[in-house]
N, C-alpha and C positions, 0 to 999 in steps of 0.2 A: 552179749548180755543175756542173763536167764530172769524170766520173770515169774516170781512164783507166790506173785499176790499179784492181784489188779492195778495196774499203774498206770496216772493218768498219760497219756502219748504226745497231746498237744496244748499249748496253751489258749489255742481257743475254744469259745463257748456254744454251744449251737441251740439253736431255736428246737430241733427237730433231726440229730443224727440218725440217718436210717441210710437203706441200701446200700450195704457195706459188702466190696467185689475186692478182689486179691486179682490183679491184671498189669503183666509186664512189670513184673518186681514192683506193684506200686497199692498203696491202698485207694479203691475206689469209695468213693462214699458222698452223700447229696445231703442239706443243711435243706430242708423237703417244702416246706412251705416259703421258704426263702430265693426258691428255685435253685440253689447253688451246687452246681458241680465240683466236687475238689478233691484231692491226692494229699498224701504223704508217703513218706517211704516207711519201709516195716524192720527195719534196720535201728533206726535208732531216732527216741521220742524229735519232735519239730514241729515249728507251725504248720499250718494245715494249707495247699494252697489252689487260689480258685483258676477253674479252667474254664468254666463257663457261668453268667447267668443267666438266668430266662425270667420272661414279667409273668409267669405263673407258675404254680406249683410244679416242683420236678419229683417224681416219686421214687425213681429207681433207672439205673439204666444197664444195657447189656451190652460186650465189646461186639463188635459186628466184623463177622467173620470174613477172612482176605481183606478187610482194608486196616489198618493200622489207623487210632486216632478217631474214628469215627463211633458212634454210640446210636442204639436204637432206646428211644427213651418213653416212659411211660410219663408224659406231662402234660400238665391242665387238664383237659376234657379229650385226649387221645393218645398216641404215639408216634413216636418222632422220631426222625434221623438228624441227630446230632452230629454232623461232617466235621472234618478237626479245623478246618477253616470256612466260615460264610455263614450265611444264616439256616437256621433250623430247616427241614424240609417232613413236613404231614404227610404221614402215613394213613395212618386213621382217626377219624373224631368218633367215639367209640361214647361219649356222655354228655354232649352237648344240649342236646333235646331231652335229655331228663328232666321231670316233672318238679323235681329238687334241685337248688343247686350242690351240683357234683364233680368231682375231681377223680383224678388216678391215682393212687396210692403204689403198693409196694408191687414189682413186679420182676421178672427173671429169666434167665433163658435156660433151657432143658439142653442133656446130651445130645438133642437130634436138631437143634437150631431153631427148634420152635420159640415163642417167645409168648408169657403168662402176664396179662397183666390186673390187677384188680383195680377196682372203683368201690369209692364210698360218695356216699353223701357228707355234706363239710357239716351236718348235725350229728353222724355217724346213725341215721335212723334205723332202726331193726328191718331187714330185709329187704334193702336198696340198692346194698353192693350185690357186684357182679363179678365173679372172675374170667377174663377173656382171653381166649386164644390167638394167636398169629401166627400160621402156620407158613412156610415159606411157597409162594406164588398160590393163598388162598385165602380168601376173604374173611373177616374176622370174626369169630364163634362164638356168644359166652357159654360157654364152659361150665362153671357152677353160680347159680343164680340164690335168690333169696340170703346174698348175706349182709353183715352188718358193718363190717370190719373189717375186709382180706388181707392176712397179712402170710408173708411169705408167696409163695406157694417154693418149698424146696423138694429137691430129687436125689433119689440115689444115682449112683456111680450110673449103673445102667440105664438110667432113664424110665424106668419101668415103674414106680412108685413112688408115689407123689402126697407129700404132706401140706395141706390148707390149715392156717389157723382164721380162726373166727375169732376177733377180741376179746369183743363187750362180753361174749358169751363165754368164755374162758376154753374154747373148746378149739384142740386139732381133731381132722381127721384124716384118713389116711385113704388113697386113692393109689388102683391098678391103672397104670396110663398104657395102651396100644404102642408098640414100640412106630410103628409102621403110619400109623395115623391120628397119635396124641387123643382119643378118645378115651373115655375116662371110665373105666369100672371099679365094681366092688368097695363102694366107699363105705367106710365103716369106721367106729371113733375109736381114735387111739388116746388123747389127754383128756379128760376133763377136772378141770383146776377150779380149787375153792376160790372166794371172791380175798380170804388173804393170801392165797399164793402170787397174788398176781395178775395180769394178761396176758395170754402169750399172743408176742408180738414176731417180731424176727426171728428165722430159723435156717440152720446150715446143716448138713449131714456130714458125717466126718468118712473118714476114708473105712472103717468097722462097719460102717452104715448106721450108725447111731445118732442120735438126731437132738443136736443143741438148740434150747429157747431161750429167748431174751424173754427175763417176767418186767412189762411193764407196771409201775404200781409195787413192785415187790422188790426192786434192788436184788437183780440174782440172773443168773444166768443158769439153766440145769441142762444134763445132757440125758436124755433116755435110751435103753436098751430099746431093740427094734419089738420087743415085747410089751413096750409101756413100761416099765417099772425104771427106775430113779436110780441113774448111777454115779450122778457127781450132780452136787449144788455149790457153783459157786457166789460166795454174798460180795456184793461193790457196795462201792461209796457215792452213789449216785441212785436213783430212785426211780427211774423212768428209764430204764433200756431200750431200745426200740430196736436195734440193727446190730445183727453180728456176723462175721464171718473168720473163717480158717485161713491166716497169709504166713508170709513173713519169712525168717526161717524153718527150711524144709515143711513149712507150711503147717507148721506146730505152733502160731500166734495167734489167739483168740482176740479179734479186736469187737471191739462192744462201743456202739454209737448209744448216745443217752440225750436225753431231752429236757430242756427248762418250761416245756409250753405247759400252758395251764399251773406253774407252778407258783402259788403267792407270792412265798419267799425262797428262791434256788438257793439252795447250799451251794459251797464252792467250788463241788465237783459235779452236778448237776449242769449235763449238755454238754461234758468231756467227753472225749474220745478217750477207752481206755483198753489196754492190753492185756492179757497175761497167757503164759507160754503152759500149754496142755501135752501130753503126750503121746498120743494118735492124730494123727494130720488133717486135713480137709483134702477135698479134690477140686483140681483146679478148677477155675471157673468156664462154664461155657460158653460159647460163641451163639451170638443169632446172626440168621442168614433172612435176607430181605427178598 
């Protein structure tokens, strides 16, 4: 089947669709403040189904390399190993001792198996979040400090360049990462979005190296040239995007997680999970290594 407008995928509603991964023919994706882990296939629409829950926020997780089933997860106050059978096993508590109470938000793993994870405060205060590194067999870094809202962080194919969005503040910017030791130069802004475009929230780079935004607040998805300028806007039927990524067939399926939180009244596709078929692909997703 070809999709060539936004179609909702599942019948269910979610609180908070974000961390949307394409892993083992399946869609990955987390119901975020709900803790819930869940799949569907990128084949053809269906319910949504869960694999895990947890009694705290789950933000985002990454497949963990050589084991099948297993997930490293950025949830509550740190990061976890989510094993395909047994309970959770801590990695790091990375925001527990915050001054604020604070959670882990959106996070991901780079071509070289490292693993990004950001923090907000649950008021989203200006300059709280933190985005943190996990580098395999090294203790954990932040990375980029003073933000408010991290969402993403995505990479190119080569791992070499690295896009942060900041929410509240409508702002990506764009970062040189060391291939060899994840250390982070040359940051410099590449969006900055009026207060009606949107938030930019979730972000994926496609196989061109161009780089799709979910506009939280804006119903829209837009893809940029690696120059900043505006090559495709597309508008949904949902008002709050939070999480997209490239699956599906030949990895040509734009799936789009969307959110009812903070919404008075959700319209009826508000917290749908929804599709539509693009035509330059994503890259697969990476593996973290522990």
């Amino acid at each position: 089947m070809e999709l060539t407008e936004p179609t909702v995928w599942a019948p269910d509603r979610l609180e908070l669709g974000e961390g949307l991964r394409w892993v083992d023919d399946r869609l990955i994706l987390v119901d975020l403040l709900a803790g819930r882990l869940l799949e569907c296939d990128g084949d053809r629409p269906g319910p949504l189904r869960e694999l895990r829950r947890l009694d705290v926020p789950l933000g985002a997780v990454a497949p963990l390399a050589g084991r099948p089933g297993d997930w490293l997860a950025a949830a509550g106050t740190g990061v976890t190993v989510l094993p395909a059978t047994g309970d959770p096993l801590p990695v790091a508590d990375l925001v527990a001792d915050a001054p604020e109470p604070t959670r882990m938000n959106d996070a991901v793993a780079d071509p070289h198996g490292r693993f990004w994870a950001g923090s907000m405060t649950y008021a989203g205060l200006p300059g709280q979040g933190t985005l943190y590194l996990l580098a395999p067999g090294a203790a954990p870094q932040p990375a980029v400090t003073g933000l408010s809202i991290p969402n993403g962080p995505a990479f190119d194919a080569a791992g070499t360049t690295m896009y942060l969005a900041d929410s509240p503040r409508g702002e990506v910017d764009r970062f040189t990462v060391d291939r060899a030791t994840g250390a982070l130069h040359g940051r410099e802004p590449f969006l900055r979005l009026a207060d009606s475009d949107g938030s930019p929230d979730g972000m994926t780079v496609d196989a061109a190296g161009h780089l799709w935004v979910a506009l939280w607040g804006g119903s829209a998805v837009r893809r940029y040239r690696p120059d900043g300028t505006l090559d495709r806007h597309i508008q949904l039927p949902a008002r709050q995007p939070a999480g997209i990524c490239l699956g599906g067939p030949e990895l040509r399926r734009l799936f789009i997680g969307t959110a009812r939180l903070g919404l008075p009244e959700p319209g009826a596709t508000d917290g749908a999970l929804l599709a539509v078929d693009v035509e330059v692909p994503g890259l697969p997703t990476a593996t973290a290594t522990v």
